[in-house]
C-alpha positions in Angstrom: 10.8 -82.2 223.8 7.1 -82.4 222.8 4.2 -80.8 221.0 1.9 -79.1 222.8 -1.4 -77.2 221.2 -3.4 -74.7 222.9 -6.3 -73.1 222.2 -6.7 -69.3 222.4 -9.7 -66.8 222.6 -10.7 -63.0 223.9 -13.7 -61.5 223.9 -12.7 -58.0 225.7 -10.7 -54.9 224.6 -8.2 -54.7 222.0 -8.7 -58.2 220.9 -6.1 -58.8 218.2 -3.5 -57.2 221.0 -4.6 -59.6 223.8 -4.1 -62.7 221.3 -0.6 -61.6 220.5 0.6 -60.8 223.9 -0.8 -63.9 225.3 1.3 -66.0 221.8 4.2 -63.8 222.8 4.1 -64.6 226.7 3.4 -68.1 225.6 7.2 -68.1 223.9 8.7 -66.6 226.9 7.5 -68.8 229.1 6.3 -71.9 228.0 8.6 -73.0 224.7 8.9 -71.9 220.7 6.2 -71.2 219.0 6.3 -73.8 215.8 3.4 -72.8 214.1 0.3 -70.0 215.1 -3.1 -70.4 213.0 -5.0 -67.1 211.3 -7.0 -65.8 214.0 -10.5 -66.1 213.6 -14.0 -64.3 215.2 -16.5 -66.9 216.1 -19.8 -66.1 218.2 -20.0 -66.8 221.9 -20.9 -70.7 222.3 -22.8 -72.2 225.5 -23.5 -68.4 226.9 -25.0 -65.3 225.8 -22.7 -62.4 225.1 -22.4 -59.3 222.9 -19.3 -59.9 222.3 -18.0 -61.9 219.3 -14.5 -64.0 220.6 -11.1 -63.6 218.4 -9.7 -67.2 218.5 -6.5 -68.6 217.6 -4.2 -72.1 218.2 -0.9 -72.6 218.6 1.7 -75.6 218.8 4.8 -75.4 220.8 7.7 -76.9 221.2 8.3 -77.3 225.4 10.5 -78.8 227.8 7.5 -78.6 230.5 6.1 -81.2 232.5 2.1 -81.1 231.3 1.5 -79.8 235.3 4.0 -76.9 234.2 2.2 -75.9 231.0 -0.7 -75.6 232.7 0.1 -73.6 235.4 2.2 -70.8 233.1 -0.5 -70.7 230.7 -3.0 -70.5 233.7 -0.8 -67.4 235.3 -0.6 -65.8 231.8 -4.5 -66.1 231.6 -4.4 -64.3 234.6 -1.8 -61.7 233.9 -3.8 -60.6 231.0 -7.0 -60.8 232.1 
């Protein structure tokens, strides 16, 4: 098994909501959540936006190959939006 950490951030909608859907898909579908950080608004970085992002990390226990982890967490990016 190994660690995995992944950084998490929205900037659209219901922003606390979209952080914990995305943490919950990420259990369903990629491994255990071991640990989730406070979630934390930081200002857009290397754009210009009027919207403030809602940011979070998380490590997780998975069975996945690294190729696998990306391309769940990449089809849960998409799911969501």
């Amino acid at each position: 098994m190994a660690k995995v950490y992944l950084g998490l951030g929205t900037n659209l909608g219901d922003k606390e909501q979209n952080l914990r859907d995305a943490v919950q898909k990420i259990e369903e579908q990629v491994g255990k959540i071991v640990s989730l950080s406070a979630f934390y608004v930081t200002a857009p970085w290397g754009f210009s936006s009027d919207n403030s992002f809602l940011n979070a990390a998380v490590c997780v226990d998975t069975e996945l190959a690294p190729i696998d982890v990306l391309q769940r967490t990449q089809a849960i990016e998409q799911e969501l939006g």
